[in-house]
C-alpha positions in Angstrom: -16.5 -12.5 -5.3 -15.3 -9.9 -3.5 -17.1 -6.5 -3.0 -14.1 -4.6 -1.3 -10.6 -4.3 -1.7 -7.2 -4.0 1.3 -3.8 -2.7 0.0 -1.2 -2.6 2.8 1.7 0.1 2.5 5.1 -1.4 2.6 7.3 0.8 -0.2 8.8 -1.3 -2.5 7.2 -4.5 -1.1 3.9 -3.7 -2.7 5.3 -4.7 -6.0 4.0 -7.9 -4.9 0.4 -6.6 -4.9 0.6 -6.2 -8.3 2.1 -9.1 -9.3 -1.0 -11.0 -6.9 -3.4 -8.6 -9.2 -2.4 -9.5 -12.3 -2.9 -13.5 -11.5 -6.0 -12.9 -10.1 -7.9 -10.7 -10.8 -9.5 -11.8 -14.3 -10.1 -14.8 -13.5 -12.1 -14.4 -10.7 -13.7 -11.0 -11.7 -12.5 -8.8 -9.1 -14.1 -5.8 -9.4 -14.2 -4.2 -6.0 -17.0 -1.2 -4.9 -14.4 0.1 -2.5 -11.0 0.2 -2.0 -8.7 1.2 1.0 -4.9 1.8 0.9 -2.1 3.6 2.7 1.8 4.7 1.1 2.6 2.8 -1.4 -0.4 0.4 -1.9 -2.4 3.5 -2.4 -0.1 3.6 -5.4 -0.4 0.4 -6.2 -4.3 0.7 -6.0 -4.3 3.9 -8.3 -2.6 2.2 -11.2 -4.4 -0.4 -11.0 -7.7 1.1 -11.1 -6.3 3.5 -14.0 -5.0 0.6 -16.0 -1.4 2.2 -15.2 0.4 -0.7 -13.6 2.6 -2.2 -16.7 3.3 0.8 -17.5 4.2 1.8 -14.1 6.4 -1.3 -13.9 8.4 -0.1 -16.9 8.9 3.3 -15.8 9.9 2.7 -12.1 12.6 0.1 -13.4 14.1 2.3 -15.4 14.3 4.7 -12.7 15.9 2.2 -10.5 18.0 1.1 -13.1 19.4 4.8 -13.5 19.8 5.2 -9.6 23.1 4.4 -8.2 22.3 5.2 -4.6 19.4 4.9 -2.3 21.2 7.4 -0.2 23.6 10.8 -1.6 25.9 11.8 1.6 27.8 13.8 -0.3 25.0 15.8 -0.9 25.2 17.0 2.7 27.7 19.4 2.4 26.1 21.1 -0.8 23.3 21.2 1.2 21.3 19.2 -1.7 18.6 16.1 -1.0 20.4 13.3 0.5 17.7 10.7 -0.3 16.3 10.5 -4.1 13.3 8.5 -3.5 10.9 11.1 -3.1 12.0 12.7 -6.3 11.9 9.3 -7.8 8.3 8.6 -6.8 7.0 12.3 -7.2 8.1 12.4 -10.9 7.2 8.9 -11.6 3.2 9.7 -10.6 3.0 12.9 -12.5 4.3 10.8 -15.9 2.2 7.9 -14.5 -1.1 9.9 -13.9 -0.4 12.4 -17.2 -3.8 11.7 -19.2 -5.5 13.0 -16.2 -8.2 11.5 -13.3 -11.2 10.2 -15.8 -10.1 6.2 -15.3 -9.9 6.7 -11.4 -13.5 8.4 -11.6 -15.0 5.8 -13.1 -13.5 2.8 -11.2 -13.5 1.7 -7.3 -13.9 4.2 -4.3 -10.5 4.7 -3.2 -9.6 6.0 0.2 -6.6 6.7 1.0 -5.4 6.4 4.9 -3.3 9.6 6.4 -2.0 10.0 10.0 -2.3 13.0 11.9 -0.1 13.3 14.9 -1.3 14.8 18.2 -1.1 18.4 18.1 1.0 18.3 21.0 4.1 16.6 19.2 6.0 18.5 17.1 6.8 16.9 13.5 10.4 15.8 14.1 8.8 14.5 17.9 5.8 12.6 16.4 7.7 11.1 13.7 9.8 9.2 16.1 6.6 8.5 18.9 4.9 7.0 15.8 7.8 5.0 14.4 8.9 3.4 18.2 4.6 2.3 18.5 4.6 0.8 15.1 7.5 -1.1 15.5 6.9 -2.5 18.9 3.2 -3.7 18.1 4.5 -5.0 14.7 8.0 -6.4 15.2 7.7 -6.8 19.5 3.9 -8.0 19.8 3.4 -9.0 16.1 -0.2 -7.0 15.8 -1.8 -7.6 12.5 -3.5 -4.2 13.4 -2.2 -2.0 15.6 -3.7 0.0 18.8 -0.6 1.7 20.3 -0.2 4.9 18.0 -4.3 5.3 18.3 -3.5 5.2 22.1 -1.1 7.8 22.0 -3.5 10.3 20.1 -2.6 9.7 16.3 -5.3 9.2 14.2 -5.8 8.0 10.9 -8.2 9.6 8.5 -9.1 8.9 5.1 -9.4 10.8 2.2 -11.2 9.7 -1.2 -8.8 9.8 -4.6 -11.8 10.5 -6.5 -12.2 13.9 -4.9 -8.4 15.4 -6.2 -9.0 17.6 -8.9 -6.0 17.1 -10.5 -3.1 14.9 -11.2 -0.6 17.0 -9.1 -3.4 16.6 -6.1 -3.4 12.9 -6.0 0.3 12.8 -6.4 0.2 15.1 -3.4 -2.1 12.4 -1.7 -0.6 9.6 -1.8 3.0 11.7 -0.7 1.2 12.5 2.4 0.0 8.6 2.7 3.8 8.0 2.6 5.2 10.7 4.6 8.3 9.2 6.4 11.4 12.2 6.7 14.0 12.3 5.7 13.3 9.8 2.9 10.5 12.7 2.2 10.6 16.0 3.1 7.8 16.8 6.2 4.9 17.6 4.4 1.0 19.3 5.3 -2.4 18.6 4.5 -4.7 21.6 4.2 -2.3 23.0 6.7 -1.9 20.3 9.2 0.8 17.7 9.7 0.7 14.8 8.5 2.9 11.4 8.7 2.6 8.1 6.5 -1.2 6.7 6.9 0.4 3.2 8.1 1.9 4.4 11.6 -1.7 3.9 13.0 -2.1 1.2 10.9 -0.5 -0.5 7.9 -3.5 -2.2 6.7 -6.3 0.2 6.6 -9.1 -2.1 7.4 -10.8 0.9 9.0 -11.3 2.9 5.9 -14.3 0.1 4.8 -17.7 0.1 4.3 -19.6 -1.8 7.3 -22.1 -3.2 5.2 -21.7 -7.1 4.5 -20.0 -8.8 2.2 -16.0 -10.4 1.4 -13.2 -7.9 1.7 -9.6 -9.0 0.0 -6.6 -7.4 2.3 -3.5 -7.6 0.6 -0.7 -7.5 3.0 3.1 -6.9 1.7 5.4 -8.6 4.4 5.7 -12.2 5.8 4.0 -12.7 9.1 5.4 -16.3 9.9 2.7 -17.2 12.3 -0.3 -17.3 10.1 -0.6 -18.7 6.9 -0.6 -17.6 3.2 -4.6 -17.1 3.0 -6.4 -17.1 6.3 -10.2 -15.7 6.6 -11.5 -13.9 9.9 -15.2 -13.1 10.3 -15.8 -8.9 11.2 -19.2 -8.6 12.1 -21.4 -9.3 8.8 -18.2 -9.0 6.4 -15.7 -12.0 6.0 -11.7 -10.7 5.6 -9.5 -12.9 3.5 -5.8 -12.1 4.5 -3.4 -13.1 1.8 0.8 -12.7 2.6 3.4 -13.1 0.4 4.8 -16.5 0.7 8.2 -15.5 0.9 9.6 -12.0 2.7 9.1 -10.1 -0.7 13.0 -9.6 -2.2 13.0 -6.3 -2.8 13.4 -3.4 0.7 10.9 -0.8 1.7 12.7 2.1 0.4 15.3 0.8 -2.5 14.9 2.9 -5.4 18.4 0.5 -7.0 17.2 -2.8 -8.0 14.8 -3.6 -10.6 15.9 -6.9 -10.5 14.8 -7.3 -7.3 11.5 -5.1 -8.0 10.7 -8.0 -10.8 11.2 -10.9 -8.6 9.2 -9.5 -6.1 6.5 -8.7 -8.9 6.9 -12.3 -10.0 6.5 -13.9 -6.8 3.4 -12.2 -6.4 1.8 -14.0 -9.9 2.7 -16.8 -8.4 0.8 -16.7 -5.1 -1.8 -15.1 -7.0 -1.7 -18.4 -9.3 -1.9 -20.5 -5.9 -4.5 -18.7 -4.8 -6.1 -19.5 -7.4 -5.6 -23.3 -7.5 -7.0 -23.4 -3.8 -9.6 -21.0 -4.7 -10.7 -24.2 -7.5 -10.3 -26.6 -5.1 -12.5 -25.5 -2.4 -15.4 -24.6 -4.8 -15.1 -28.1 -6.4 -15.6 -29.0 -2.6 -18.6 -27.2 -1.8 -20.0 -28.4 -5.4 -19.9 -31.9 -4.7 -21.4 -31.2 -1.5 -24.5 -29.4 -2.8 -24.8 -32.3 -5.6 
């Protein structure tokens, strides 16, 4: 039904993509050619296409579970990491990904988004340009896809999972795809800067193929003025948007609650179910008028 694939970033909010996933996916044989994905959906979209994502549930709930704090202050004066996420999420893909790349090679074309600031900026400079863009067109003029940060000279490229050679090289992907100091520590890509994929643009709709055909974009946060499914025609291909129905329960970067985490998996099941449901009803629809 649908030949390519959308995972927004959005941290700990992508839970929900998962939970959407595992509703729908079987029943309506999703089985994409290509899939795009930024921070944390690009994640979300390895484990999935590794078979990894209960597992992955398991093992980032514990973590959460055994993590009092999203943020150490003391550590400031022993000069030790504040924030524990990034250890959290670095350790959790090298146990995730352990049996090594073959399931990713043989699924889905996943590109993952990265954004390179202007060279001009320096890393501390950039960080802050690119944070002030994506909030104003997000938050101020409510974008679904941004233009400001590509105005300003960020760009967002995208690299292919498939071509990592290794576990630690995908880990080391999808870190750059979620670059966002001080939560994680500035980080390079073949020795240029890089920042998280979604400041140019949090849904990486620009990493598809052109040719024609239905492309499923997963988003991770409530935009309250559209609805829960909504299609838009792009040239030959048709985009079906589908949004949380509630603002998912769980924050962007809390690494505490795997309560939270699970509700937020659960709600996406059941908007996948919905889905679902209106999925049936509109092909019953188009059945009865081809009868």
């Amino acid at each position: 039904m649908f030949d390519q694939v959308v995972f927004a970033g959005g941290g700990g909010r992508c839970t929900w993509q998962i939970g959407f996933w595992d509703s729908v996916a079987g029943e309506i044989g999703l089985a994409p050619k290509t899939v795009t994905a930024v921070s944390a959906g690009g994640l979300m979209a390895s484990l999935i296409l590794m078979g990894r994502a209960e597992e992955a549930r398991e093992h980032f709930w514990s973590a959460f579970a055994a993590n009092a704090k999203n943020a150490y202050w003391g550590n400031l004066l022993k000069k030790e990491r504040v924030f524990p996420q990034y250890g959290i999420f670095r350790n959790a893909m090298l146990e995730l990904f352990r049996d090594g790349l073959e399931p990713l090679r043989n699924a889905a074309d996943l590109q993952i988004a990265i954004t390179h600031p202007p060279r001009f900026l320096t890393a501390g400079v950039a960080l802050g340009v690119g944070a002030l863009a994506y909030y104003t067109d997000k938050h101020l003029l409510r974008s679904l896809h941004p233009k400001m940060a590509l105005g300003l000279g960020f760009k967002q490229n995208f690299y292919r999972a498939q071509d990592c050679t290794s576990v630690e090289e995908l880990a080391e992907l999808i870190l750059c795809s979620s670059c966002t100091p001080p939560f994680t520590p500035q980080m390079r890509l073949s020795g240029a800067t890089v920042l998280d994929g979604g400041v140019v643009d949090n849904i990486p709709v620009a990493g598809l193929d052109k040719e024609a055909g239905r492309v499923l974009i997963l988003l991770s946060r409530r935009y309250p003025r559209y609805p829960d499914r909504f299609n838009r025609r792009q040239g030959e291909q048709l985009w079906t948007y589908v949004q949380p129905s509630l603002p998912p329960f769980i924050r962007v970067w809390d690494y505490t609650n795997p309560e939270l985490a699970q509700k937020t998996y659960e709600l996406g099941c059941a908007d996948g179910r919905e889905f679902l449901h209106k999925h049936m009803l509109e092909r019953e629809i188009v059945d009865e008028q081809f009868q």
